[in-house]
C-alpha positions as YAML, in Angstrom:
chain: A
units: angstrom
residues:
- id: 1
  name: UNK
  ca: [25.34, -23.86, 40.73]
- id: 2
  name: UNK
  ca: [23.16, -20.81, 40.22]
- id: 3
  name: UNK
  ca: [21.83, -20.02, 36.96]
- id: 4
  name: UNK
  ca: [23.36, -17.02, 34.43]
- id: 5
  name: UNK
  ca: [21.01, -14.02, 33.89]
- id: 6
  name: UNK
  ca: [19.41, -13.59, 30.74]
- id: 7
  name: UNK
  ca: [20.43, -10.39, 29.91]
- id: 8
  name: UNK
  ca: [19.57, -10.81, 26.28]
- id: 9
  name: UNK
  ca: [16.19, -11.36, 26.60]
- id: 10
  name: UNK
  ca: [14.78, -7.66, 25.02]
- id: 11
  name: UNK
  ca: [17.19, -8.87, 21.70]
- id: 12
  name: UNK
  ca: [15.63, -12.35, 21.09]
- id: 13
  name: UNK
  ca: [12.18, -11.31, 21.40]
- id: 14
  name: UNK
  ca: [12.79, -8.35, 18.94]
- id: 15
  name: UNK
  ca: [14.50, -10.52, 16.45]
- id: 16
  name: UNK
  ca: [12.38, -13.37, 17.10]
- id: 17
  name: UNK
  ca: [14.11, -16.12, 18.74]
- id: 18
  name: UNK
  ca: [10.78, -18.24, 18.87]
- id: 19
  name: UNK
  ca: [10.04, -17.67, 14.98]
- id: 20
  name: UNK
  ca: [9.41, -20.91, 12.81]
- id: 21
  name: UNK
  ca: [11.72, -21.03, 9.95]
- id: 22
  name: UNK
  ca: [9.75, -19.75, 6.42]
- id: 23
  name: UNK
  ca: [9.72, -23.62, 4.10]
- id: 24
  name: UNK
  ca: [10.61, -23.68, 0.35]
- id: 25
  name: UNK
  ca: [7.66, -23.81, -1.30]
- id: 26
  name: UNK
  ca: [9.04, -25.58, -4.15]
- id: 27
  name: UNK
  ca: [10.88, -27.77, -2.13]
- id: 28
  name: UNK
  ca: [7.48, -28.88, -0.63]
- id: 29
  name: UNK
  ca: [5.90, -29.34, -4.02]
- id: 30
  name: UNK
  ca: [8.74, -31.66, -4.78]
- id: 31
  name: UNK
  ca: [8.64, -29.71, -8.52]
- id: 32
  name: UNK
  ca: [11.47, -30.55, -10.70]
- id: 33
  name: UNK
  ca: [11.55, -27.38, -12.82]
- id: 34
  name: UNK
  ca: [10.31, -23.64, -12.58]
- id: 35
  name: UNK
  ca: [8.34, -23.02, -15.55]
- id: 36
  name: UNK
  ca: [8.52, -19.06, -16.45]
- id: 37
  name: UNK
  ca: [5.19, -19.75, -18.09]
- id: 38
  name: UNK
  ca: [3.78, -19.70, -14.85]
- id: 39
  name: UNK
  ca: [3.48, -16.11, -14.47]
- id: 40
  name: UNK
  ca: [0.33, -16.65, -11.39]
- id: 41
  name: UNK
  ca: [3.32, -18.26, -9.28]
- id: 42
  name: UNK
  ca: [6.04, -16.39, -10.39]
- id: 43
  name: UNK
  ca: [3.90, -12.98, -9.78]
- id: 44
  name: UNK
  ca: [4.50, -13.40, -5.90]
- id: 45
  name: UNK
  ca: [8.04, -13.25, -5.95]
- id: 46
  name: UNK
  ca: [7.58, -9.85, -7.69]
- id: 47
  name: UNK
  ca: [7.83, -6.87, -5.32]
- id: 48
  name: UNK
  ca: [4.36, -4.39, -6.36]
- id: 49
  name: UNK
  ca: [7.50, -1.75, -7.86]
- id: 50
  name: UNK
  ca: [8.59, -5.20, -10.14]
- id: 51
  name: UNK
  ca: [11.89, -5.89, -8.38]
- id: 52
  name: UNK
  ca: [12.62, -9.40, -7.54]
- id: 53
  name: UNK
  ca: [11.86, -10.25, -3.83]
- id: 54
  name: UNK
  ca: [14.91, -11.58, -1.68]
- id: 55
  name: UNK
  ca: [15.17, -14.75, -0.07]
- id: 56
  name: UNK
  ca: [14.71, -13.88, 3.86]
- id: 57
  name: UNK
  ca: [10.81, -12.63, 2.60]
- id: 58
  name: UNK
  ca: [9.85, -15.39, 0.11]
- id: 59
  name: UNK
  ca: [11.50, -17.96, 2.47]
- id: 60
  name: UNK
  ca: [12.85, -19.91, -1.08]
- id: 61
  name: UNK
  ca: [15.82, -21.84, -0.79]
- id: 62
  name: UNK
  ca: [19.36, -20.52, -2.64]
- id: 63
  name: UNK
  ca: [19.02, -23.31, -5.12]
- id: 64
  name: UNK
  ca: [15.25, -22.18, -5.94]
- id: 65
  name: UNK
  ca: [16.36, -18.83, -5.40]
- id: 66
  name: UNK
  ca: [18.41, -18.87, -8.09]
- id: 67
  name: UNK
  ca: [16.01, -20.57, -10.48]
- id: 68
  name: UNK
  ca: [13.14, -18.54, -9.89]
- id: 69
  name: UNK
  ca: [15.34, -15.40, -10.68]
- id: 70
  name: UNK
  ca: [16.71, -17.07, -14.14]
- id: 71
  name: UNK
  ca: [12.86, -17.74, -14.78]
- id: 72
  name: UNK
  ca: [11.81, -13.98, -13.73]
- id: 73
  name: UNK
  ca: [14.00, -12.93, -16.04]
- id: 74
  name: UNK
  ca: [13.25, -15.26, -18.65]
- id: 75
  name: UNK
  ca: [9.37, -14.14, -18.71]
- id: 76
  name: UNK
  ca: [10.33, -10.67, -18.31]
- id: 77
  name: UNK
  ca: [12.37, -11.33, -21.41]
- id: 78
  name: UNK
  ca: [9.10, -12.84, -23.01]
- id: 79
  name: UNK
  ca: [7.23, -10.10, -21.89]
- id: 80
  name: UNK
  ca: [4.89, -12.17, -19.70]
- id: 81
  name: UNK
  ca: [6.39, -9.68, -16.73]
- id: 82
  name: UNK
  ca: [6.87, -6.45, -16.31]
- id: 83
  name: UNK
  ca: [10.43, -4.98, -15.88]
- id: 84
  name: UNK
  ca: [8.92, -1.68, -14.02]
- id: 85
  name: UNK
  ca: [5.52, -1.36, -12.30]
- id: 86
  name: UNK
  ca: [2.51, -0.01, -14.25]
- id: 87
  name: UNK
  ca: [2.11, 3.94, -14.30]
- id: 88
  name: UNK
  ca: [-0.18, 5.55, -12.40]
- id: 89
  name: UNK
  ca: [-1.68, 8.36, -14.18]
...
């Protein structure tokens, strides 16, 4: 039996087929709880115009997703992060 042509071949290398899947970082740590005191950490979730990144960059789970949002908020509430970028000028 002959095999079927790959005529998709162009599509999986543009979307990357081959591409390892991005881990939970928190997941990894095995960390119970997102502290919002941790502004370092919570900084690179933080797009450079202050808008919360989404979960196909960061490569967070939902479930940390979610929590690092509520903390985001929480520190922007605080005022340990900004709610717009810094002016220029």
């Amino acid at each position: 039996m002959p095999e079927a042509p790959k005529r998709f071949k162009k599509r999986d290398d543009k979307f990357g087929a081959g591409r390892r899947r991005r881990v939970c970082s928190f997941c990894s740590d095995k960390q119970g709880y997102i502290d919002y005191k941790e502004i370092n950490r919570l900084r690179r979730y933080l797009s450079d115009r202050a808008k919360i990144e989404p979960r196909r960059k960061t490569g967070t789970c939902a479930q940390h997703q979610r929590e690092v949002t509520a903390a985001l908020k929480r520190a922007r509430q605080m005022a340990l992060l900004p709610y717009a970028p810094q002016h220029q000028g």
